[in-house]
N, C-alpha and C positions, 0 to 999 in steps of 0.2 A: 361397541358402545363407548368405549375407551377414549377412540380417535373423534366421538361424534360429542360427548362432553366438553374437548378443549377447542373445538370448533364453535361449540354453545359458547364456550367464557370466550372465544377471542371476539365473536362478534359483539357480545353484550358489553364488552370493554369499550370496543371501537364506537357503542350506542351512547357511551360515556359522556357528562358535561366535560367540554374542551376547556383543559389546562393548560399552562407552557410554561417554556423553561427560560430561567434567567432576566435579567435586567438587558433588556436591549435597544440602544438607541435607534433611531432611523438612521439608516445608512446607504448608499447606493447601493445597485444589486452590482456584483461583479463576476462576470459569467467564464469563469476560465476553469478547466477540466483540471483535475490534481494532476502536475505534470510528474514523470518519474523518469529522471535520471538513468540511464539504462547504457548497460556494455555496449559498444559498437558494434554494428554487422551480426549479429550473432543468434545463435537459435530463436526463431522466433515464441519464444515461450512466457505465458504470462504470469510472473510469479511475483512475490512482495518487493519490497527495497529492499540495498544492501543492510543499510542501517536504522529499521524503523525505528520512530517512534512510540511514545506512551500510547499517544491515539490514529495511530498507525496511518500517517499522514506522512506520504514521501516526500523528501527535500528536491528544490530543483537545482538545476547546476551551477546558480551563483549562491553561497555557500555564507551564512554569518552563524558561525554555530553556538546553537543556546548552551548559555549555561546551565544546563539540567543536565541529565545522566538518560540515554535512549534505553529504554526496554532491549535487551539482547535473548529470545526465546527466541533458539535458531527457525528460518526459514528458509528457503531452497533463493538463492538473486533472482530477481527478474530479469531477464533478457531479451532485449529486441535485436533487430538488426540493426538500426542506425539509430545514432545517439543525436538528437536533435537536441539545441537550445531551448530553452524557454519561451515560450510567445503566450502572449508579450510579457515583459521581463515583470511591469509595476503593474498593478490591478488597475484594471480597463478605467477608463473614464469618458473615452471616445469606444465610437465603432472600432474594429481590427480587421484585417486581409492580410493575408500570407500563403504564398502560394510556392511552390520548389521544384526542384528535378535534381535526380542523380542517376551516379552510376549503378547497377542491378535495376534497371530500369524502374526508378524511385519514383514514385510523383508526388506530390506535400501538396495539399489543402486546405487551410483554416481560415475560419471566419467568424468572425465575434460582435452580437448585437448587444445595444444597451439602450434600455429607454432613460432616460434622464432622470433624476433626482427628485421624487414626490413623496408626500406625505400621506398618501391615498394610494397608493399604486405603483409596484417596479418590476420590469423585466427585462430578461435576459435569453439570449441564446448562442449557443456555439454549436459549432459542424468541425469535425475534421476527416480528413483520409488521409492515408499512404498506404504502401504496397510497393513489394520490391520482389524480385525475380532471379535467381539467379543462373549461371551457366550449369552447374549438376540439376540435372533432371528430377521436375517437380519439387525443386530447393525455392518454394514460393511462397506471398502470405498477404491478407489484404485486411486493412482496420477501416471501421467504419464510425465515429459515433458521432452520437447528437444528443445534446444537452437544453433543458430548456429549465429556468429558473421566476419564480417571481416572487414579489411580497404584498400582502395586502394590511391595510393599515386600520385600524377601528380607534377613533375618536385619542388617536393616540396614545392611545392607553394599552392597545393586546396589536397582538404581530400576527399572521396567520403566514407564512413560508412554505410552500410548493414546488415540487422537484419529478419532473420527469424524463426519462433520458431511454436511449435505445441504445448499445452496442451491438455491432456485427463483425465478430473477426474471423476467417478463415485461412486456416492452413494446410498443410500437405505433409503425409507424411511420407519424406523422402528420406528416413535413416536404413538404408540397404545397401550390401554391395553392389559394383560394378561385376558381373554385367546383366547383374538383375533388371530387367525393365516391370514397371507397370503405368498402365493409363493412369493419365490424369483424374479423369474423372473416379475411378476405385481407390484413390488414396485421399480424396477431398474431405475437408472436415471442416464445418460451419457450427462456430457457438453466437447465437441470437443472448443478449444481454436486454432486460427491459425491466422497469419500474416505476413506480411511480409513490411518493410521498408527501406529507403535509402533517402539519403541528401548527399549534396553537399556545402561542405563551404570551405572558402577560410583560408591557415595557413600563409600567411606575409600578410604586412601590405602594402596596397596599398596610392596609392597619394591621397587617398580622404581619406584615413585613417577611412575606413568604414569596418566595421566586420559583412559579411554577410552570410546567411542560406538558401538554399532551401532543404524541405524535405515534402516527400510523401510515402503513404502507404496506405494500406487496414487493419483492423484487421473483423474476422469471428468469429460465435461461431454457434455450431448446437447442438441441445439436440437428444435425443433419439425418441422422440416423434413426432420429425422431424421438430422442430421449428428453424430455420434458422434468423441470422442475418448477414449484410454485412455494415462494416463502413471505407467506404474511407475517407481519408482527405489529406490536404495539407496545408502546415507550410510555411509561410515566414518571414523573421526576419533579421532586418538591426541595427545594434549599431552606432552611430560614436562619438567619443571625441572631446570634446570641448578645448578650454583651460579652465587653471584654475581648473582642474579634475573634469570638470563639463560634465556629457555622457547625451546622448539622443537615444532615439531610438522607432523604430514600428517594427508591427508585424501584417502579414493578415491568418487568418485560416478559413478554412472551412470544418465544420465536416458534413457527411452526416450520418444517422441511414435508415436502411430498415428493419421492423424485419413482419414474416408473420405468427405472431401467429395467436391463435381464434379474439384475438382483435388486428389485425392489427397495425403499429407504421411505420411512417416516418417522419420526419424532417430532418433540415438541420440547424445547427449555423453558422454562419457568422458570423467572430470577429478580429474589427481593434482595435491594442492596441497601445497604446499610453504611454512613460514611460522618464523617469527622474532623475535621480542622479547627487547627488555632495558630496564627501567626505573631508573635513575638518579638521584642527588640532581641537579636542576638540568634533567635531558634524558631523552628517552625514543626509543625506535624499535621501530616494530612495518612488520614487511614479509614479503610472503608472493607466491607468484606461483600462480597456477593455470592448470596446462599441459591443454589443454584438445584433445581430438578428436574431429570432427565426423563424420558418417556417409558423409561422402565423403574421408572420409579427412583433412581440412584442419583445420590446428595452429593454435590461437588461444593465444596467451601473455595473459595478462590478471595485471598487476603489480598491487600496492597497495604504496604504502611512503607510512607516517604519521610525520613527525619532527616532534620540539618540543623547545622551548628555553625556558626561562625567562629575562628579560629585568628584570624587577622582582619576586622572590620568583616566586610563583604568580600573583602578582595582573595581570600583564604576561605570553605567553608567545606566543614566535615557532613560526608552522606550517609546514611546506611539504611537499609530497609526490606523489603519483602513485596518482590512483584507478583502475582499470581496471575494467571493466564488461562483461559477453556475459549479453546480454537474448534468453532462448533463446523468441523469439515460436513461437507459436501458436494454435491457436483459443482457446484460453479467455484468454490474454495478447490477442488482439487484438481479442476482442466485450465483452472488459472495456476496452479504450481507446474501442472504437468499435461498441455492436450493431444498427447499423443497417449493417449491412455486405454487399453482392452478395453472391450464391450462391457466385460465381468470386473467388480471391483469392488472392492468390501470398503464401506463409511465407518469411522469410529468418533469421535472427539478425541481430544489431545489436551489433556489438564499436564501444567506446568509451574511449579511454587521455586520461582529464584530469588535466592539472597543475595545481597550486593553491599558493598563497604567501600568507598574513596572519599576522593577532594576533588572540587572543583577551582578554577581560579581565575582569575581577572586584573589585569592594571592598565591603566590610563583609559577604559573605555574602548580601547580599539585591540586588546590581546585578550585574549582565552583560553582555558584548557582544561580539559578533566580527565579524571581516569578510575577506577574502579575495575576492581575485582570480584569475580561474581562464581555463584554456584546455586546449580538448579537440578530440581527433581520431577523427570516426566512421564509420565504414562500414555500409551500408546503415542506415541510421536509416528507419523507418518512416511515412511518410506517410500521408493519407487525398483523395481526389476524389471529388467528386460519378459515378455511375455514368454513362458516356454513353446506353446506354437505358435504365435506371431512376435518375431522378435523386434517388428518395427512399432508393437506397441508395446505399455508399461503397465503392470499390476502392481496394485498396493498392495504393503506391508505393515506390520506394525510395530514398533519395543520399545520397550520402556529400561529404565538406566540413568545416569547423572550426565553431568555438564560442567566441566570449571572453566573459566577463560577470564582473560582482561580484555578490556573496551578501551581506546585511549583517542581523546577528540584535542585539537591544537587548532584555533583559529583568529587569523590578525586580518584588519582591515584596515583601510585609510579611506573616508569617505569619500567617495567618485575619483576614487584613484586606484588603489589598489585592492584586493580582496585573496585570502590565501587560507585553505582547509586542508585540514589534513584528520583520517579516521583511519583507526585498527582495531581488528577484532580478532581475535586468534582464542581458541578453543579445544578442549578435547572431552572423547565421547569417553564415560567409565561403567561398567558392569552393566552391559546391553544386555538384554533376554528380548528374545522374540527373534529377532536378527543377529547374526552373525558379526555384519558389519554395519555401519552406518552409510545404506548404500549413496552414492550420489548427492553426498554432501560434503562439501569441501568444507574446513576446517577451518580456514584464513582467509580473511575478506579486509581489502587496504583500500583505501583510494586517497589520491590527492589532487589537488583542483585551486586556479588559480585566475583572476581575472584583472583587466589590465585597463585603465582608462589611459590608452596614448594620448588623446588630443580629443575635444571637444567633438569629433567627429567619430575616431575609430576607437572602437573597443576591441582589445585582444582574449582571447582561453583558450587555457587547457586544462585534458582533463586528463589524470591516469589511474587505472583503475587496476586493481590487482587481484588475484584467486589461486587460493590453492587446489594440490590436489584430490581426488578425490577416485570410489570404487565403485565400478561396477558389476552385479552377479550376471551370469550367462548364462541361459537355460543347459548345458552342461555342470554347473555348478561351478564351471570355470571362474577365478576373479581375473579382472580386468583393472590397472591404473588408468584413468583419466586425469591426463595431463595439466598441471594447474599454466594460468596467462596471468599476461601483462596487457592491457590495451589501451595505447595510446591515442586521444585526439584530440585535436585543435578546431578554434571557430572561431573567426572574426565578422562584429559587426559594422558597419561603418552606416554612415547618419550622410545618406547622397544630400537630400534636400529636407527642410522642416514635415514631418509625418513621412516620410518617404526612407526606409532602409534596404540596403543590401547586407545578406549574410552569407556566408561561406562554413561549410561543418566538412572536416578532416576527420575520418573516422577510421580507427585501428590502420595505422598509418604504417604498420607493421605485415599488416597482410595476414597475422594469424588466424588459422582455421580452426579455431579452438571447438572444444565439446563441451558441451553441459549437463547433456543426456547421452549415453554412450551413443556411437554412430550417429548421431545427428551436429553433425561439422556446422562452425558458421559461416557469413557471407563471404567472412576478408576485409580488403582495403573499399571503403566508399569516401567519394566524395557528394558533397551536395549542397547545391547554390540556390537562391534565390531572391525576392522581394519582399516587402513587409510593408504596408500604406494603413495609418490611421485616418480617420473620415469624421 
């Protein structure tokens, strides 16, 4: 009766008069996939970014870094095998094609539609693939997605935004020794991605001078094995202005989970948030809490409070605050950290309250920098272990413990000239329960990244990424060090004719066969060429 009540309030929600969020101009639609900067060659595994963000929005690989402070609540890197550029670099305004080849027998695919500029009506779609293969047996992996976007318009006054998209990625699991064989087909793993959303918000400003959002969706994911999950939900969100540029606002969600593996998973979060700004000559304060109920009934308080102070103008400014984090795992959150995962697998959430204290800083408009010290307190934070009778798959774990580390971001540009980032993150785990160790989680994460306008034609990059080490358990109880990298690569693009480019991506130029996941080695050295035509 329980599960059949929040099914009663999600549809009676979704039967709601359509609200929406914010002040929004007409704008073109612009159909480009969040792109994410990813290690070269390397396990093909799909996990967060090195350095998310507040709204966990990866950076791509030309680099202007804000002056904010990034949310640091560890997650395991993301890793692909080939570190491709951005395509296309500036938000579409033409059609795009981009088509590639490499070595691990790579193929690259994208295509990017755009309907032109209306006041009634905009869409968009992108396609991509690649897939790469390597010489260790079944070391293979194949991306598929498609993206479709629109907006429609009512008398100028409300937005209504529509988003449907499919991903299909499959991989293999090839972490075993030599001279283990097995078929391809017994080690294949296919995770199906599919969703679909839409909101309603209003783009003038009404007499209560309230900027509001309705929005609703499903998102799915099915594996091969035939493991199915379905999560509906529904977003509401109301801002209004004060005087004095003092805002207020809420916000009601309710996410539902149904997943029907071997070990069964349903919940539901329920979460009124509650939020606050006032910006200031000199200071600012943005804080909000989001009261949070779990399907056993259990209250999660999750704070955020962001202060700053200017110290020297702008160019100088003091941060300090309280991020609070509930990382609502599940199958598609956890075969995106880890898909080489046991049939069997326990779901938990991961609440996380970090405190943070630096300065950020700025001169002439083209330098940057910040830095902060930070420390957090988490429960159930999710792990991964080698399976004790399948050691090519991974079971979760879970412990809770602290966190202190510094963050330090350094960024200078010179407009259509030069561009230069640099990030560090370094961290340690204190007073773990539940685990041992913090398995498979490296501690140090750097990268630095640089881009180069040679000439009106050619653009030069690189990028170097770095990671520490990190432990693995072995169904003996054995521990295991995995070895921290370095991975080096380069990409130039050059401009053949007007709409017409040629690119080149140098990837882990070193050859290392690093790990991520214990025994599961990656690609090596790729290179990979190709074409880029606007239309």
């Amino acid at each position: 009766m329980k599960n059949k009540s929040y099914f009663i309030l999600l549809l009676a929600l979704a039967a709601a008069p359509a609200v929406a969020q914010g002040t929004l101009d007409s704008e073109e639609v612009d159909v480009i996939r969040d792109y994410n900067p990813i290690l070269a060659d390397a396990v093909k595994v799909g996990i967060t970014g090195l350095i998310p963000d507040n709204d966990t929005e990866t950076a791509p690989l030309t680099y202007n870094v804000p002056l904010t402070f990034y949310t640091m609540p560890y997650q395991p890197i993301r890793i692909k095998p080939v570190a491709l550029t951005k395509s296309p670099k500036e938000e579409l305004t033409k059609n795009y094609l981009r088509a590639g080849f490499g070595t691990q027998f790579t193929p690259l695919g994208e295509l990017y539609l755009n309907s032109a500029q209306s006041d009634k009506f905009q869409y968009g779609l992108a396609a991509r693939y690649t897939s790469a293969k390597s010489n260790r047996e079944n070391q293979q992996y194949s991306d598929l997605d498609i993206d479709g976007r629109g907006k429609f318009f009512f008398d100028k006054a409300f937005v209504m935004p529509i988003n449907a998209w499919f991903r299909n990625d499959v991989v293999h699991y090839y972490g075993y020794d030599e001279p283990l064989t097995f078929e391809n087909d017994s080690v294949r793993q296919r995770f199906s991605n599919y969703g679909l959303s839409f909101a309603f918000a209003n783009l003038k400003k009404n007499d209560a001078e309230i900027d509001y959002s309705l929005g609703a969706g499903f998102r799915g994911i099915s594996s091969l094995d035939g493991y199915r999950q379905m999560n509906p939900y529904i977003d509401l969100i109301a801002d209004k202005r004060l005087k004095n540029d003092h805002k207020v606002g809420a916000g009601l969600n309710i996410d539902y989970y149904n997943f029907n593996g071997p070990l069964p998973f349903e919940t539901v979060f329920t979460t009124l948030s509650l939020r606050y700004g006032i910006v200031q000559p000199g200071w600012s304060l943005q804080a909000s809490i989001d009261n949070t109920i779990g399907f056993d009934s259990k209250y999660f308080p999750i704070p955020r409070v962001d202060f700053s102070k200017d110290l020297i103008g702008d160019k100088l400014v003091f941060i300090a605050g309280v991020d609070g984090q509930l990382h609502r795992n599940n199958f598609a959150s956890l075969t995106g950290l880890n898909p080489f995962l046991a049939d069997s697998f326990v779901i938990k959430p991961t609440s996380d309250y970090q405190f943070y204290g630096g300065i950020r800083a700025s001169t002439a408009d083209n330098l940057s920098f910040s830095a902060k010290g930070y420390y957090s307190n988490f429960i159930d934070q999710v792990f991964f272990i080698n399976n004790p009778t399948d050691t090519l798959r991974f079971k979760t774990v879970y412990g809770s413990g602290s966190r202190a580390g510094v963050n330090v971001e350094l960024g200078y540009f010179i407009a259509d000239v030069v561009e230069v980032a640099a990030v560090l993150n370094a961290f340690t785990f204190n007073e773990l329960s539940g685990v041992e160790e913090a398995w498979h989680t490296p501690t140090l994460e750097w990268q630095l990244s640089t881009a180069y306008q040679l000439n009106s034609k050619l653009k030069l990059g690189a990028q170097v990424f770095g990671l520490g080490k990190s432990l693995a358990l072995m169904p003996d109880s054995d521990i295991r060090e995995i070895k921290g990298t370095v991975d080096i690569n380069l990409n130039a693009t050059y401009a053949f004719r007007e709409r017409f480019d040629i690119f080149l991506d140098i990837n882990n130029i070193a050859g290392i066969q690093y790990e991520r996941y214990y025994n599961y080695p990656s690609y090596g050295f790729n290179l990979l060429g190709g074409i880029s035509f606007s239309f």
